[in-house]
One Martini backbone bead per residue (centre of mass of N, CA, C, O) as a GRO file, in nm:
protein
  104
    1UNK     BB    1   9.183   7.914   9.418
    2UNK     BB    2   9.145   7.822   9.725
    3UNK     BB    3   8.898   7.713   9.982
    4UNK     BB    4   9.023   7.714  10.348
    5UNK     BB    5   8.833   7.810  10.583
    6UNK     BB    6   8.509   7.699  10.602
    7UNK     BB    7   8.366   7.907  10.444
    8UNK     BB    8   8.048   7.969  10.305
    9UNK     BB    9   7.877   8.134  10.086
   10UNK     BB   10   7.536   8.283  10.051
   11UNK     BB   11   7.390   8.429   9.770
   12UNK     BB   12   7.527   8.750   9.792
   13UNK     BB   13   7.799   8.646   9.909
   14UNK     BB   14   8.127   8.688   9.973
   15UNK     BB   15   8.450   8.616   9.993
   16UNK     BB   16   8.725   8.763  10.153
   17UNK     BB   17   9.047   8.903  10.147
   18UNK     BB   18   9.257   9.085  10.267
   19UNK     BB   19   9.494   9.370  10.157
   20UNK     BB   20   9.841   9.430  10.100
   21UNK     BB   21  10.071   9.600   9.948
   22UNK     BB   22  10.388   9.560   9.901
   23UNK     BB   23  10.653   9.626  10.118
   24UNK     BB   24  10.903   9.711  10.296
   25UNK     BB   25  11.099   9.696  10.551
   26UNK     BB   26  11.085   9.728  10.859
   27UNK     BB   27  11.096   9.830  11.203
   28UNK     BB   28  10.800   9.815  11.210
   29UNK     BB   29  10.543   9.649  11.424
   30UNK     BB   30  10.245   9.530  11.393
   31UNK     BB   31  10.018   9.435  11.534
   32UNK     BB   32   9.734   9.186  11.523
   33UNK     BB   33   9.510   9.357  11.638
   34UNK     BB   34   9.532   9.575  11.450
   35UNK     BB   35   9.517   9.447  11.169
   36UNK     BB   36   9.242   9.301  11.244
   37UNK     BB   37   9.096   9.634  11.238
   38UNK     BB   38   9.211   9.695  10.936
   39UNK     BB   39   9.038   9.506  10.800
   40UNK     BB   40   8.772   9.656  10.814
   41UNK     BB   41   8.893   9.952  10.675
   42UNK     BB   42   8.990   9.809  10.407
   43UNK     BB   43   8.983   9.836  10.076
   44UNK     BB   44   9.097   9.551   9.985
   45UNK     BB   45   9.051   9.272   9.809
   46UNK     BB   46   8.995   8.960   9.755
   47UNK     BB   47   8.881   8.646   9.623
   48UNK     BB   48   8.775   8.342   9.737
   49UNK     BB   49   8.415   8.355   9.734
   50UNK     BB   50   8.088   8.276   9.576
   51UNK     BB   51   7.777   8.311   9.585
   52UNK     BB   52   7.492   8.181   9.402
   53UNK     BB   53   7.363   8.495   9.364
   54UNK     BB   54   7.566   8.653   9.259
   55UNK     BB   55   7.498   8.838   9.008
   56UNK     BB   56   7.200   8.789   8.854
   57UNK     BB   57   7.103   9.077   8.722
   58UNK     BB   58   7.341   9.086   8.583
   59UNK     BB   59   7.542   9.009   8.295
   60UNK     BB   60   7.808   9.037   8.469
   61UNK     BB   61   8.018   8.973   8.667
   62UNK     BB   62   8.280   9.176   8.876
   63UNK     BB   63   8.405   8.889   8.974
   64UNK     BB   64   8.656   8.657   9.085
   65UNK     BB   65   8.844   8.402   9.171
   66UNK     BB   66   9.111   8.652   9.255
   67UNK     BB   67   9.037   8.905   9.242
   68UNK     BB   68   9.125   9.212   9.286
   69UNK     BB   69   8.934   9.475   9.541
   70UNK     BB   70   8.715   9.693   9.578
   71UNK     BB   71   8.559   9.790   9.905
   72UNK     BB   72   8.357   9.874  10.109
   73UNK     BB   73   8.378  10.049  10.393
   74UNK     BB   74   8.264   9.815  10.676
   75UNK     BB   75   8.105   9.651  10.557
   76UNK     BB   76   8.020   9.349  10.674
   77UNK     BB   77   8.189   9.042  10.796
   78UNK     BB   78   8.365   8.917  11.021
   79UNK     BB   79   8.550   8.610  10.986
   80UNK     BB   80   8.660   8.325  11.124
   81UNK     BB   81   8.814   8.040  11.008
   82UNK     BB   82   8.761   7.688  11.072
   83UNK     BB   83   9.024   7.588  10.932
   84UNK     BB   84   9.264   7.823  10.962
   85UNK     BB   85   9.194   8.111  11.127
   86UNK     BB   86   9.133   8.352  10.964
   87UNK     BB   87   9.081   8.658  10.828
   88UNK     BB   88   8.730   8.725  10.708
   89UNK     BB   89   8.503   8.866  10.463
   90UNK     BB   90   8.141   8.931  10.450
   91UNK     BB   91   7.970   9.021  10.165
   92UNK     BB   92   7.830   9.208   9.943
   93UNK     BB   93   7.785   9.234   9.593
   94UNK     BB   94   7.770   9.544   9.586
   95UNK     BB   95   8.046   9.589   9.762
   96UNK     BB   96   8.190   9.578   9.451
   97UNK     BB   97   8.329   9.843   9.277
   98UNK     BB   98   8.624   9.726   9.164
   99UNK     BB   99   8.919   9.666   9.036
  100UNK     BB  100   9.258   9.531   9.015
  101UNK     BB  101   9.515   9.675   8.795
  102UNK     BB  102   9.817   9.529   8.753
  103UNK     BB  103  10.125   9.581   8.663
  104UNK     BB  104  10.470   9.477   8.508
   0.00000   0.00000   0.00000
């Protein structure tokens, strides 16, 4: 998976796109501005990069580039790509505290 957001992480700082399990298709259509409202309060979520010093104290990192996570609900700071335009959350290394394993 490739950072095409424009925005770079530093530090202890994780750059995700929230995202959700896929759905049947409904009659409901959910407007963009709710959606993006619902991203702040969302926790799951994808890894798109990793700041250089994110888990720097640990073992072994708690993610990687691509993998689905759960994140603290509210944490981090929502900010728009420079690049694509679209909506991505910047946390702290600590807010990712689960893995998502899909079953096949």
């Amino acid at each position: 998976m490739k950072n095409e957001s424009g925005l770079k992480p530093l530090g202890v700082a994780v750059l995700v796109k929230a995202y959700e399990p896929e759905r049947k298709q409904g009659i409901i259509e959910i407007p963009d501005i709710v959606q993006g409202r619902m991203a702040m309060v969302e926790n799951r979520a994808i890894v798109i990069d990793i700041g250089p010093a994110a888990w720097m104290d640990e073992s072994e990192p708690r993610a990687k580039i691509g993998d689905k996570v759960f994140i603290t609900k509210f944490a981090g700071f929502m900010a728009t790509g420079t690049k694509d335009g679209k909506v991505y959350r910047l946390v702290n290394d600590r807010d990712i505290f689960c893995g998502i394993v899909e079953e096949a």
